[in-house]
C-alpha positions as CSV (number, residue, x, y, z in Angstrom):
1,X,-19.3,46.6,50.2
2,X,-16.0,46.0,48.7
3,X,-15.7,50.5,47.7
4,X,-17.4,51.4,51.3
5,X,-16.7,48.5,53.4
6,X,-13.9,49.8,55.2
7,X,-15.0,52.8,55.3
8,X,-18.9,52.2,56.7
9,X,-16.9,49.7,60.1
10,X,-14.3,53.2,60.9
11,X,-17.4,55.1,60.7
12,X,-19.3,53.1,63.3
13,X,-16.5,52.0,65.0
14,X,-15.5,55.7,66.0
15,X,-19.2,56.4,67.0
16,X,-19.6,53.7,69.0
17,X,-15.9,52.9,70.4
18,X,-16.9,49.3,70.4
19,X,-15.5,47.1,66.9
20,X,-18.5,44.2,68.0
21,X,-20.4,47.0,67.4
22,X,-19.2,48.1,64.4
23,X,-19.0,44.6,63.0
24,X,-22.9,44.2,63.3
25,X,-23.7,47.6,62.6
26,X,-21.7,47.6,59.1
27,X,-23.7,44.2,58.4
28,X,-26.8,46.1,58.9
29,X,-26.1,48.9,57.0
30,X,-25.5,47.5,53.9
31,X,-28.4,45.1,54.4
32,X,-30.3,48.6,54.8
33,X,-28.7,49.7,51.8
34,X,-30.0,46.6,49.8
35,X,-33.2,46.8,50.9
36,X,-34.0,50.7,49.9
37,X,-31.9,50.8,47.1
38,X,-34.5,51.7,44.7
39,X,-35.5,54.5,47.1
40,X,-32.2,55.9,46.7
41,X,-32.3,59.0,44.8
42,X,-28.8,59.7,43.7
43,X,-28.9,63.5,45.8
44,X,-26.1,62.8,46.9
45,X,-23.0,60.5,46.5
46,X,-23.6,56.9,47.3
47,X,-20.9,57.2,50.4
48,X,-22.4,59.9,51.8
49,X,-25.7,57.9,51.5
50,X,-24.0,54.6,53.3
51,X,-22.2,57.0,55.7
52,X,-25.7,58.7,56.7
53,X,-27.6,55.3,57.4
54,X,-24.5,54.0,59.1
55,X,-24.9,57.3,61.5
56,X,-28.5,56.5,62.1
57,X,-28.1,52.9,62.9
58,X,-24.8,53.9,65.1
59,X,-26.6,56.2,67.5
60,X,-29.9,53.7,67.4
61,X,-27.3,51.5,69.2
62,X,-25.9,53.9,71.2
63,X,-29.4,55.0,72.4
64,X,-30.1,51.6,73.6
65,X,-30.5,51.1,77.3
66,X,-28.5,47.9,77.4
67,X,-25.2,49.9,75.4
68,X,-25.3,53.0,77.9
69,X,-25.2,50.8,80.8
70,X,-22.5,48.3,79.7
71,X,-20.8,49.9,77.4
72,X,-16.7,50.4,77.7
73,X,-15.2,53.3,76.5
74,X,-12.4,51.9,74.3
75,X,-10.5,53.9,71.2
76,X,-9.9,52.9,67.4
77,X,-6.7,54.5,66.5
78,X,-6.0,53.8,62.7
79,X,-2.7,51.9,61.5
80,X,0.5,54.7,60.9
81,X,2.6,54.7,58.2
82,X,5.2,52.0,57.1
83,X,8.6,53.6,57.5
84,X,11.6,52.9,59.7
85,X,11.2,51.4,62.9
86,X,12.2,54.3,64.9
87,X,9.7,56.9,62.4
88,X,7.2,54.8,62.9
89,X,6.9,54.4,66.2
90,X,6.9,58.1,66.9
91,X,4.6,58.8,63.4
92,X,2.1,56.4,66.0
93,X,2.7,57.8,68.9
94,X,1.6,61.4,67.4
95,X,-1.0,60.1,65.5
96,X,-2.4,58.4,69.0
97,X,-1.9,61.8,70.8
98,X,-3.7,64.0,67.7
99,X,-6.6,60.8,68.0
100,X,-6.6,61.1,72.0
101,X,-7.3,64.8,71.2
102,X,-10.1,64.5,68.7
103,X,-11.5,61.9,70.5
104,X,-11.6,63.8,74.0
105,X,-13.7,66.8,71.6
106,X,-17.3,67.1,72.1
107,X,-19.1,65.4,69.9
108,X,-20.4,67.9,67.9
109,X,-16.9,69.1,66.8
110,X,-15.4,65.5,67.1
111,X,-17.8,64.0,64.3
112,X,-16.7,66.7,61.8
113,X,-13.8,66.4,62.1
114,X,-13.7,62.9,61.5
115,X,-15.9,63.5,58.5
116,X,-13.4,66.2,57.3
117,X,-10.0,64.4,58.2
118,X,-10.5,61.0,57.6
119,X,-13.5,60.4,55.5
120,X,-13.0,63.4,53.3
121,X,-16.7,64.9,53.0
122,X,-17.4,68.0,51.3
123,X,-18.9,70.5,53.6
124,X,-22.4,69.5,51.6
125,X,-21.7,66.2,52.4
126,X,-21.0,66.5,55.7
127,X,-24.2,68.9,56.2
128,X,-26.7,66.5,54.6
129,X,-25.1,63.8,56.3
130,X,-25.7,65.6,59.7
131,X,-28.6,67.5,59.0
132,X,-27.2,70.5,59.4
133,X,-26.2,73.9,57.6
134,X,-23.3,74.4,55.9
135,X,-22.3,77.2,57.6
136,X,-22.5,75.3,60.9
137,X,-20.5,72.8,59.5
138,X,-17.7,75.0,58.9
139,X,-18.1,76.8,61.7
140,X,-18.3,73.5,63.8
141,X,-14.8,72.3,61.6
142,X,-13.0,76.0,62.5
143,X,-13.7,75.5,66.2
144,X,-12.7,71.8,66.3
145,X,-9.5,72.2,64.4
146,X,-8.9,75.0,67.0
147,X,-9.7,73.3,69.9
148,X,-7.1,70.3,68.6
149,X,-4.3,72.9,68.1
150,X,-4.8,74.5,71.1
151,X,-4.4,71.3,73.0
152,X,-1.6,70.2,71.0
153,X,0.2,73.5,71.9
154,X,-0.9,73.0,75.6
155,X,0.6,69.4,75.4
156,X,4.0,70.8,74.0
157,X,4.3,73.4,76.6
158,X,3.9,70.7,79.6
């Protein structure tokens, strides 16, 4: 919990929007993890393990009839950087708009990117973690990171 921790709540907490959510859904992934630890088979690295049950147990939630009907779309922007004031503030405000961006993809493109930018997954990793091919993975990664520039370039135009 202490190595994947942080990284097992963003996880949830981008897939669901909702940080209640993500509080229970991290508990119950490493109570998962616990419990089928001896069925793990080392395939694969023990984050992208954690990262995969906490994408099952994320879009159980989601799937819920209760969470579609209540459910507030919110957004989970990660803390910026620690420089001056005035660097800061506009470091957060970029990083909000490149996050408002990803976040408006469709999901397909958003999750990989997500897995690529901020978790750092290999393209296996990503592809086992998805259950998908490799190839669609980077092809899915191309088309998101043009998507993103696009609508940054849109943005700078207007």
């Amino acid at each position: 919990m202490q190595t994947y921790g942080e990284d097992v709540w963003k996880y949830a907490c981008f897939l669901t929007k909702r940080r209640e959510a993500a509080d229970d859904i991290a508990q119950d992934v490493f109570w998962k993890a616990y419990r089928h630890l001896p069925s793990f088979r080392g395939e694969c690295s023990v984050k992208t393990w954690l990262l995969r049950i906490t994408r099952r147990t994320a879009l159980n939630y989601l799937r819920s009839a209760f969470v579609r009907k209540v459910m507030l779309a919110g957004l989970f922007v990660p803390s910026g950087s620690h420089r001056s004031a005035e660097h800061a503030a506009m470091d957060r405000q970029a990083e909000r708009d490149v996050w408002e961006i990803v976040l408006g993809l469709p999901g397909k493109y958003r999750e990989v990117i997500v897995l690529d930018a901020h978790y750092e997954l290999s393209y296996k990793e990503m592809a086992d973690l998805l259950g998908i091919s490799e190839g669609t993975v980077k092809s899915r990664l191309h088309r998101a990171r043009a998507k993103v520039e696009r609508k940054l370039k849109e943005d700078e135009g207007e």
